[in-house]
C-alpha positions as CSV (number, residue, x, y, z in Angstrom):
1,X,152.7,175.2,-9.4
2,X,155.3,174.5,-12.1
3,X,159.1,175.2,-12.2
4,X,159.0,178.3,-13.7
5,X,156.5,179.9,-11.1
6,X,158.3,178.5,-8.5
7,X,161.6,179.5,-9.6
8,X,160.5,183.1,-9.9
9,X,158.7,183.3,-6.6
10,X,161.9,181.7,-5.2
11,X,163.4,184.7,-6.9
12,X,161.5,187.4,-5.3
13,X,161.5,185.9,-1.5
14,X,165.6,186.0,-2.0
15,X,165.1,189.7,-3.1
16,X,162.4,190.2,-0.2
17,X,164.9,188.2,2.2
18,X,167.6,190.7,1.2
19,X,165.6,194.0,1.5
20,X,164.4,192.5,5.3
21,X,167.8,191.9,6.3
22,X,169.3,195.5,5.4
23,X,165.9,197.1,6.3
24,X,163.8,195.3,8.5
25,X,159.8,194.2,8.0
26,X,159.2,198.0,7.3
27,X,161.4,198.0,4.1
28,X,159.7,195.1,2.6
29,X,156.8,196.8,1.0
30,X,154.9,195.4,-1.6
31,X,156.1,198.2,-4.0
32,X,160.2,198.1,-2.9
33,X,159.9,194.0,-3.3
34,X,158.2,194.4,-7.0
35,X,160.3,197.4,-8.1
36,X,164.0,195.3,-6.6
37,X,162.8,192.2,-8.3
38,X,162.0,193.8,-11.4
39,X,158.2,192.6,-11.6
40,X,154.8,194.6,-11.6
41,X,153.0,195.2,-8.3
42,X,150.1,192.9,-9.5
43,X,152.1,190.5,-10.4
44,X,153.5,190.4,-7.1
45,X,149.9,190.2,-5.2
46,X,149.2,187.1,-7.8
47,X,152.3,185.1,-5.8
48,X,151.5,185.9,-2.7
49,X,148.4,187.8,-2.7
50,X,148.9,190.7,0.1
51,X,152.3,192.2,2.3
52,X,150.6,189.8,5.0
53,X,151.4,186.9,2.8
54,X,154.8,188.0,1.8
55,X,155.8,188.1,5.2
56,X,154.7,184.5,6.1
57,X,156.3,183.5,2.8
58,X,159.4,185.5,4.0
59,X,159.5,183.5,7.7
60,X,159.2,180.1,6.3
61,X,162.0,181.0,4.2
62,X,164.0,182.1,7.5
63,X,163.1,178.4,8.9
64,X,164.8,177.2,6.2
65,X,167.6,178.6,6.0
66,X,167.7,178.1,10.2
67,X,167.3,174.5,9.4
68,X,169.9,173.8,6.8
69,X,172.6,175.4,8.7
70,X,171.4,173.5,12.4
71,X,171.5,170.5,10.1
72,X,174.7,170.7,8.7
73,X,176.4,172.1,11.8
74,X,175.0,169.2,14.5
75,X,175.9,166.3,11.3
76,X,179.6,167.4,11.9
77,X,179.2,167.2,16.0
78,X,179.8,163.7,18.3
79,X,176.7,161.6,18.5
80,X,176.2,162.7,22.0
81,X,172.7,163.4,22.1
82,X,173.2,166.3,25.5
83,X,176.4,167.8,23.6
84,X,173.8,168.2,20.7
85,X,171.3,170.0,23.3
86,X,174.2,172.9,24.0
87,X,175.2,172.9,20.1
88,X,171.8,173.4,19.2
89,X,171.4,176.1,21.8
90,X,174.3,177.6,20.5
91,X,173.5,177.4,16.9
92,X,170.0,179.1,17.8
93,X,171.0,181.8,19.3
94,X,173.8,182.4,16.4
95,X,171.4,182.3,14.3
96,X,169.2,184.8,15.3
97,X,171.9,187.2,16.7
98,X,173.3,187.4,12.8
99,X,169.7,187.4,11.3
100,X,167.8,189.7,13.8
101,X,165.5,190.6,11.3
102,X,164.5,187.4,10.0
103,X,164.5,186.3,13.6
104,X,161.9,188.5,15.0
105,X,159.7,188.0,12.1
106,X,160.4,184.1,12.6
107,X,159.6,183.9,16.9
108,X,158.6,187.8,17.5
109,X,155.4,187.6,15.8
110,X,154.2,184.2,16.5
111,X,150.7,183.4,16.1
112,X,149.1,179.9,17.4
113,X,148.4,177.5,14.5
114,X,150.0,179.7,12.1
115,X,153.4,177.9,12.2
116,X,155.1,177.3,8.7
117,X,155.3,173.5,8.2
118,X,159.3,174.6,8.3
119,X,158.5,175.8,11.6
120,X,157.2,172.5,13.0
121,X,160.3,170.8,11.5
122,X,162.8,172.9,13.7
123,X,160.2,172.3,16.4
124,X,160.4,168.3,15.6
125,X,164.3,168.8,15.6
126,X,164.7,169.7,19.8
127,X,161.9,166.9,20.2
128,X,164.2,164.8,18.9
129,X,167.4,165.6,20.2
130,X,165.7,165.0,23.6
131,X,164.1,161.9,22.9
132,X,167.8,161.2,22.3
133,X,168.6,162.2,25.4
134,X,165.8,160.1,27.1
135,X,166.6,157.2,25.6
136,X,170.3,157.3,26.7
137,X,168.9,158.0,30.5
138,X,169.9,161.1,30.7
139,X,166.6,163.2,31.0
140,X,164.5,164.2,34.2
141,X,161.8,165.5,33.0
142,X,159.2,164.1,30.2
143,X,160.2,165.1,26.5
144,X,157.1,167.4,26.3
145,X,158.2,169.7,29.0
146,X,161.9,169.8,28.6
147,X,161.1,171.0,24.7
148,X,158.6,173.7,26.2
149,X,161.3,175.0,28.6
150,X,164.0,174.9,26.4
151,X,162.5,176.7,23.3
152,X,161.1,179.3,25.7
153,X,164.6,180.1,27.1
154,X,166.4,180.0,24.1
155,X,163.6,182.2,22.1
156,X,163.6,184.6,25.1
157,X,167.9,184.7,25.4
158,X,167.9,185.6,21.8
159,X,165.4,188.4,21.7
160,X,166.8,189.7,24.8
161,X,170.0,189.5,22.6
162,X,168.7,191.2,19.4
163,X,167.1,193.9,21.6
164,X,170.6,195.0,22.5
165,X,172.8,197.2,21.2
166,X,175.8,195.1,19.3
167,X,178.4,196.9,21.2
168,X,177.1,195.9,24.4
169,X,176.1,192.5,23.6
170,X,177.3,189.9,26.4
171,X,177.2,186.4,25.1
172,X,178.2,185.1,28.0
173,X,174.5,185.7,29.3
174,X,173.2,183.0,26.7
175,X,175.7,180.9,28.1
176,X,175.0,180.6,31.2
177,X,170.6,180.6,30.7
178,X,171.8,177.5,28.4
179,X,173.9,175.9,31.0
180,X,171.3,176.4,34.0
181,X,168.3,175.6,31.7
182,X,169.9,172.3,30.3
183,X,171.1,171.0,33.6
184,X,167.7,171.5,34.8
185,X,166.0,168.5,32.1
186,X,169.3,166.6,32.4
187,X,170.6,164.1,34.8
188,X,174.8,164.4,34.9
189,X,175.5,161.0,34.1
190,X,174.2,158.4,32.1
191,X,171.8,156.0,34.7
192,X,173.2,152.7,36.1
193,X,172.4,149.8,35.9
194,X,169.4,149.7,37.9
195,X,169.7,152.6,39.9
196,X,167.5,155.4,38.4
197,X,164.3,154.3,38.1
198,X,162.9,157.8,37.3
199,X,165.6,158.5,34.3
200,X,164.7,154.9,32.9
201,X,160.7,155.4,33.0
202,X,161.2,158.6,31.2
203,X,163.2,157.2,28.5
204,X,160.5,154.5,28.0
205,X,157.9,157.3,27.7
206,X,159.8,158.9,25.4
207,X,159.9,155.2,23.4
208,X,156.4,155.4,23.7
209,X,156.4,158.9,22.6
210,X,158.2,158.1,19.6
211,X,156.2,155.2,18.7
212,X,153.1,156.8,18.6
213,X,154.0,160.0,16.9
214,X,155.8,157.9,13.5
215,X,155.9,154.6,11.7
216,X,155.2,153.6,8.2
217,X,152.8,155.6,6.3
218,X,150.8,152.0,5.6
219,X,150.6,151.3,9.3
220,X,149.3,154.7,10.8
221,X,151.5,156.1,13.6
222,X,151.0,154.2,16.8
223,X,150.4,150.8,14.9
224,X,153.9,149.1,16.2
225,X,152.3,149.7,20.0
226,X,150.8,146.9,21.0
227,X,147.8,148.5,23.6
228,X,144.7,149.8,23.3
229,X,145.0,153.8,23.4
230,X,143.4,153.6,27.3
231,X,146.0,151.5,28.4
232,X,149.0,153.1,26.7
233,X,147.9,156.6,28.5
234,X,147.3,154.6,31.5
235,X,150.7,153.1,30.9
236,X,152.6,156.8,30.1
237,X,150.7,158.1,33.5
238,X,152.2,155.5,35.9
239,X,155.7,155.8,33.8
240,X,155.4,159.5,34.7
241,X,154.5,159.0,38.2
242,X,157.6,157.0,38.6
243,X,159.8,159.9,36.9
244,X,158.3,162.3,39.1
């Protein structure tokens, strides 16, 4: 696609973005996008070939604009990998509490394997704030399942949120879901020296974890671990048995 077609189909999502955020998914018609952006209705099925289309278009575009504000707002926090867990709570639910619209077309429509690669990005974001957290000995619970809780909490205290009137909208609730939900992954203090076994096995998984996910493009991902794939599960297993 060259500069000019992706210019102006950068051009109609903001328009599309717009009409979603006064209006909601039902006043982002094919017709009231082409008419607002000033462009033919065929024209508009040649970008993104049908309202289904449009509307995928329109929630990648939400994960980015999630993701350059969670960006900018945890580069200006501490490095303090569980003060990061509660700002990026935070910052989630703000989010979608300000962009309801955007938000339930985002996390209310969901649809497995349909994920914008945007999506996966803010999904790769809370994976590694707690891989953080593991490596500083301060999870107790592997990465996998401490990203599963927390994304379900958050994604469930924000549409509980949006679902309320604004007048009657208690923040406090998020709040305290945040503060029970991350105390439940996290240990209170860092581990010392030698005297939580559990918190230290799960931050080697989550070493593990990491290695095997990234590396150099040349290598492959997994190439700086230095077992065959049996015994690095074999390995993981035993590190989670000793967490457990």
């Amino acid at each position: 696609m060259n500069e000019g077609r992706r210019a102006a189909r950068r051009q109609v999502l903001r328009v599309a973005a717009k009409l979603l955020e006064e209006g909601g998914s039902e006043a982002v018609s094919t017709r009231a996008v082409a008419a607002a952006a000033g462009i033919t209705a065929p024209a508009l099925y040649r970008m993104f070939d049908d309202k289904d289309g449009l509307l995928a278009e329109l929630a990648a575009y939400g994960f980015e604009m999630y993701l350059a504000e969670k960006r900018e707002a945890l580069a200006l926090t501490p490095d303090d990998p569980v003060a990061d867990l509660y700002r990026g709570w935070d910052l989630h639910v703000d989010f979608g509490v300000r962009h309801p619209a955007f938000y339930m077309l985002m996390y209310g429509t969901a649809r497995p394997g349909r994920r914008p690669p945007a999506a996966d990005e803010a999904h790769a974001l809370l994976v590694r704030l707690l891989g953080r957290a593991a490596d500083a000995g301060r999870l107790r619970v592997p990465v996998e399942q401490a990203t599963r809780v927390i994304h379900a909490a958050t994604t469930g205290a924000t549409l509980a949120l949006i679902g309320e009137e604004p007048s009657e909208r208690d923040l406090t609730t998020s709040a305290r879901l945040r503060d029970t939900v991350i105390a439940s992954v996290i240990t209170d203090s860092p581990a010392s020296s030698g005297s939580d076994l559990a918190s230290r096995a799960l931050a080697l998984d989550a070493a593990l974890h990491t290695a095997l996910t990234t590396g150099p493009p040349a290598a492959g991902a997994g190439a700086g671990v230095p077992l065959r794939d049996t015994e690095t599960a074999l390995l993981r297993e035993w590190l989670r048995q000793l967490a457990g």
